[in-house]
C-alpha positions in Angstrom: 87.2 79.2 99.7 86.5 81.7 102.6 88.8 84.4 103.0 88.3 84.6 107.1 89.8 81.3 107.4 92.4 81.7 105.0 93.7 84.8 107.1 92.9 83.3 110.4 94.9 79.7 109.1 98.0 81.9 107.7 97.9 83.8 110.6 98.1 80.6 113.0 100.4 79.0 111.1 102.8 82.2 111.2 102.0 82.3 115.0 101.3 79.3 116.6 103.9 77.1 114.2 106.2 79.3 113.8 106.0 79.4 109.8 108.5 81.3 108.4 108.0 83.3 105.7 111.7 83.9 103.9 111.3 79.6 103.8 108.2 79.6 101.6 107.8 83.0 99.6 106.6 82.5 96.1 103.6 80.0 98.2 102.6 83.0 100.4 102.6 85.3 97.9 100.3 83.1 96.0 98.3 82.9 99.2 97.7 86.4 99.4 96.9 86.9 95.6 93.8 84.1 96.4 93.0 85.5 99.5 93.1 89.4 98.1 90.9 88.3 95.1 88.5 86.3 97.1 87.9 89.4 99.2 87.5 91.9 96.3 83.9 93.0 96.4 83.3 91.7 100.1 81.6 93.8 102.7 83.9 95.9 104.8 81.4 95.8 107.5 81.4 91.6 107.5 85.1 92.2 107.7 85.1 94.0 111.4 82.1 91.7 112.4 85.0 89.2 111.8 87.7 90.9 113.2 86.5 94.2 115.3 88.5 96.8 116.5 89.7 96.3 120.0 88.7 99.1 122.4 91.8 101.2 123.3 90.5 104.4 123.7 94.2 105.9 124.6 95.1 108.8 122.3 98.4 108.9 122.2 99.3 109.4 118.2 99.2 105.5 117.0 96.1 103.6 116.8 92.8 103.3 119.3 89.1 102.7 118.5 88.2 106.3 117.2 91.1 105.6 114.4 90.3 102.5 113.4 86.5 103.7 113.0 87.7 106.4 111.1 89.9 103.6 108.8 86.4 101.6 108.4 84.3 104.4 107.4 87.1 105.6 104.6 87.3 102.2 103.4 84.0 102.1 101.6 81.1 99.7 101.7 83.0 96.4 99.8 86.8 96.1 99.7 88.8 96.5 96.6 91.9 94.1 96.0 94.1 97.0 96.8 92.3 98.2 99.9 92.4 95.1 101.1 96.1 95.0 100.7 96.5 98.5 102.2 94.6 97.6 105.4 96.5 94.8 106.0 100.1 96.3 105.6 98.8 99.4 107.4 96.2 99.6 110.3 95.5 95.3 111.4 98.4 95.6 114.2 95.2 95.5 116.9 94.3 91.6 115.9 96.9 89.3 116.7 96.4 87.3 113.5 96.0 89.8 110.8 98.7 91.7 112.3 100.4 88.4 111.4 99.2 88.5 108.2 100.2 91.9 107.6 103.7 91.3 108.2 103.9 88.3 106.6 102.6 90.1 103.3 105.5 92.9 103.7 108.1 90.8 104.2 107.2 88.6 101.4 107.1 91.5 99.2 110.3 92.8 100.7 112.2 90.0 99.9 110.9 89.1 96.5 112.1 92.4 95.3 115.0 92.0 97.2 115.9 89.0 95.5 115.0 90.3 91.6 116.4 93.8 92.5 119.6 92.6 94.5 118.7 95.6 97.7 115.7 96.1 99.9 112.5 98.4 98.8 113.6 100.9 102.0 117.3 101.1 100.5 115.9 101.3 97.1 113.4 104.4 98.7 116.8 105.9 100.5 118.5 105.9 97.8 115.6 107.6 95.7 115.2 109.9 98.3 118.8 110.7 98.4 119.2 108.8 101.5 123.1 107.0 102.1 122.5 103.7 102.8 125.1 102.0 105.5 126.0 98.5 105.8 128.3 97.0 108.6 132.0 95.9 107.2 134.9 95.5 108.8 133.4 96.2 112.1 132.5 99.8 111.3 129.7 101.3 109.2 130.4 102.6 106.1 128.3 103.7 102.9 127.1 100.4 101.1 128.6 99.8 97.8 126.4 98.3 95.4 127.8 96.4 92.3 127.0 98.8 88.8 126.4 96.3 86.0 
């Protein structure tokens, strides 16, 4: 298998037909797991031949072409399964597909663990972090009460 199509089918099938995610998780998470192992060990250079940095040469304190050149050159010759991971959760918002990809991936994490853990990783970080979390009852927002077992 060829881990360029696999993102570039995932990412059209997101996109183009409207795939959602919460619908199939434990099949996209398996996705990703194939497509992250297939890409251990390949070049990071093949990678932005594949998909290159768009030119936005706008500084302006997110992403343009010096940043993502920067990302490239920290990344290392081959990928690793986990900087694979970490590029696509962090810094592919410029390509429509692996941006795709990318938030597919979170969200799948997001709600697996939402699902085993009964709350979401960023109220399980607030609430780490000392952080009241807030949900909407009764028309107003008050602190979320979570069920101690």
């Amino acid at each position: 298998m060829n881990p360029y199509n696999m993102m570039i089918k995932l990412g059209r099938a997101v996109l183009d037909n409207g795939l959602k995610v919460e619908d199939h998780l434990q099949e996209v998470f398996n996705y990703f797991s194939v497509m992250s192992d297939l890409m251990e060990g390949e070049s990071v250079e093949e990678f932005f031949t594949v998909f290159p940095p768009i030119k936005r040469y706008v500084d302006d304190g997110s992403w343009n072409y010096d940043s993502s050149l920067k990302r490239k050159s920290n990344l290392g010759k081959t990928f690793t399964r986990e900087s694979f991971q970490h590029l696509l959760m962090t810094s592919c918002y410029e390509n429509k597909f692996l941006c795709a990809l990318g938030l597919s991936f979170m969200r799948c994490i997001s709600e697996l663990y939402k699902r085993e853990n009964n709350r979401s990783l960023m109220e399980e970080w607030a609430i780490q972090n000392d952080i009241t979390v807030y949900e909407k009852r009764n028309g107003d927002f008050l602190p979320k009460l979570y069920l101690v077992k």
